[in-house]
C-alpha positions in Angstrom: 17.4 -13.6 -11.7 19.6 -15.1 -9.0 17.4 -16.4 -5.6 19.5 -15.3 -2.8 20.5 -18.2 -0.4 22.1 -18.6 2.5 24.8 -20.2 2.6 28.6 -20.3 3.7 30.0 -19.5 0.5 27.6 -16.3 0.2 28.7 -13.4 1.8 25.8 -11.3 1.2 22.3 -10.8 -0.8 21.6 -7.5 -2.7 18.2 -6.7 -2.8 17.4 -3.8 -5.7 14.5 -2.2 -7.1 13.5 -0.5 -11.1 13.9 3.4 -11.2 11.2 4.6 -9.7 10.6 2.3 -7.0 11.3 2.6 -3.6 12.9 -1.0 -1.4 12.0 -1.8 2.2 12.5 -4.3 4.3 11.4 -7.2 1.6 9.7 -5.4 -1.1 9.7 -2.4 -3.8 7.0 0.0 -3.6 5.8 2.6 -6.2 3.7 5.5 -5.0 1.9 7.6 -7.8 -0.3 10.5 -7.5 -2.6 9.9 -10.6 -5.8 8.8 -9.6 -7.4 5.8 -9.7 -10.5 3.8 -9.7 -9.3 0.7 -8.0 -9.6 -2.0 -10.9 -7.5 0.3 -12.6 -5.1 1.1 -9.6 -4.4 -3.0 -9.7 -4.2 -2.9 -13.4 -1.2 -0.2 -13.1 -0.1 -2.6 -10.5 -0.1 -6.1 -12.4 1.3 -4.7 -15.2 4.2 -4.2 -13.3 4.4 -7.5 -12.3 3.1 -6.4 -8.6 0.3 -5.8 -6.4 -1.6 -3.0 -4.3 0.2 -2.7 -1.5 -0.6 -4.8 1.3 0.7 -3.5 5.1 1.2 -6.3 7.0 3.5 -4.6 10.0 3.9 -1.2 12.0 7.1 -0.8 10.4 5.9 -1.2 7.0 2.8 0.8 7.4 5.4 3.8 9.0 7.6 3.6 5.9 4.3 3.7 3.6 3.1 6.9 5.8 6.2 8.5 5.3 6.5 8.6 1.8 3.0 9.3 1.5 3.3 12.5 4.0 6.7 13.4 2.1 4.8 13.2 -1.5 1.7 15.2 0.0 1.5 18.9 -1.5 0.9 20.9 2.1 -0.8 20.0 5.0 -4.6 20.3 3.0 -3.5 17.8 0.6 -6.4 15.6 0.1 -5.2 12.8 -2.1 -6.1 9.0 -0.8 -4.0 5.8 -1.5 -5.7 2.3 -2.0 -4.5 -0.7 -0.1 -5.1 -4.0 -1.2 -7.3 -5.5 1.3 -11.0 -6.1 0.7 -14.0 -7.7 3.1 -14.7 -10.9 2.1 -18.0 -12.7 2.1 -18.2 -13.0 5.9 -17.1 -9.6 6.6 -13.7 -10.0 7.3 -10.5 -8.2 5.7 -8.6 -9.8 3.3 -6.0 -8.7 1.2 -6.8 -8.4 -2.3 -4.0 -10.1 -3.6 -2.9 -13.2 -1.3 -6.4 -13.6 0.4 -4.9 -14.0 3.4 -6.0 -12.2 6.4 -5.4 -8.9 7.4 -3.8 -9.0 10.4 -2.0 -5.9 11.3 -4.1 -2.5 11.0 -4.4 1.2 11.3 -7.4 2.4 11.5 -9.0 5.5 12.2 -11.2 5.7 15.1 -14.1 7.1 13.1 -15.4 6.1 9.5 -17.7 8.8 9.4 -19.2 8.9 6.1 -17.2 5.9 4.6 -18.5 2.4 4.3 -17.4 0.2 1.7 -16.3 -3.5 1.4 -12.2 -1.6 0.1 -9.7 0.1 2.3 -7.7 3.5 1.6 -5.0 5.3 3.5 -6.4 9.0 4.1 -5.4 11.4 6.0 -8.8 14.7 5.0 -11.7 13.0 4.4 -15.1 12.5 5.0 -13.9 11.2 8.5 -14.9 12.6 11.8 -12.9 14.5 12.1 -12.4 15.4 8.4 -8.7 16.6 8.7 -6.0 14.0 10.4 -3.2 14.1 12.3 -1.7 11.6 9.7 -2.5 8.9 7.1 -4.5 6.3 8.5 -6.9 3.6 6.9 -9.9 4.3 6.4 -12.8 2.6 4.4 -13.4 3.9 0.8 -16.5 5.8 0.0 -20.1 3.8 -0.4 -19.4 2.7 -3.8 -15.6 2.1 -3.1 -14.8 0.5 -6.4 -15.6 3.3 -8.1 -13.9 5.9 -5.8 -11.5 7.8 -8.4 -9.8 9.8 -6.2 -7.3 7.5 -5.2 -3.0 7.5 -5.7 -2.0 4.3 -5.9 1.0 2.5 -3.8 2.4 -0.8 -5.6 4.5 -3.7 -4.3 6.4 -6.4 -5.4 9.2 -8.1 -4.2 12.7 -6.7 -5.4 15.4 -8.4 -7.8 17.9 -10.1 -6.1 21.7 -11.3 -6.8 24.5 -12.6 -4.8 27.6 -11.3 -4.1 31.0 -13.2 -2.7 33.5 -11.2 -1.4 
């Protein structure tokens, strides 16, 4: 693989992801619907080489809502998505992967039943209310590692080549 550089005598830098995956911005995502436990949702992730996805902007977390909302099966879809972020042992979020902070978030107003040390994306759940406008984050059920009712969204940074004009 070619590391894109920027220089004069490169015109421009193709970014391109494997069948399947989807690129944004800086990264290729892969959303599937089989559920999960989340050790197993980052195994399916490593072994692609990647990660569970970690949302670190407003435009990222829109494109991640998007595709999530475009995969859902009707408005009374109730599948979740992991994200890769975690408390850490003084209670803050970290993400899973990196363990660097989280810093940008989306999260719904109202746990209501959840409370776990992981983070999903949910949209009908055991929130208050328990049916959404949207996707939003949400924290997993009590014992959140062993929620299996998960899809899991993948990322990984995308192949990259140059091309001169």
């Amino acid at each position: 693989m070619t590391r894109c550089q920027y220089e004069e005598s490169v015109d421009r830098c193709w970014y391109t992801c494997e069948d399947n995956w989807q690129l944004f911005q800086g990264s290729c995502y892969f959303f599937t619907r089989q559920k999960k436990k989340l050790n197993d949702a980052q195994k399916l992730c490593q072994d692609s080489n990647a990660y569970v996805v970690e949302i670190e902007s407003k435009d990222e977390d829109d494109f991640i809502i998007e595709v999530a909302l475009a995969n859902a099966n009707g408005d009374n879809d109730g599948l979740d998505y992991w994200l890769g972020a975690e408390k850490d042992q003084n209670g803050n979020w970290v993400w899973m992967s990196s363990g660097n902070p989280v810093t940008y978030s989306n999260w719904w107003s109202d746990h209501g039943k959840l409370d776990s040390n992981y983070v999903q994306l949910l949209k009908n759940g055991q929130t208050n209310p328990r049916k959404l406008d949207s996707f939003y984050w949400t924290m997993a059920a009590k014992d959140g590692a062993n929620d299996g009712d998960n899809g899991v969204i993948c990322e990984k940074k995308p192949n990259s080549s140059l091309k001169n004009q």
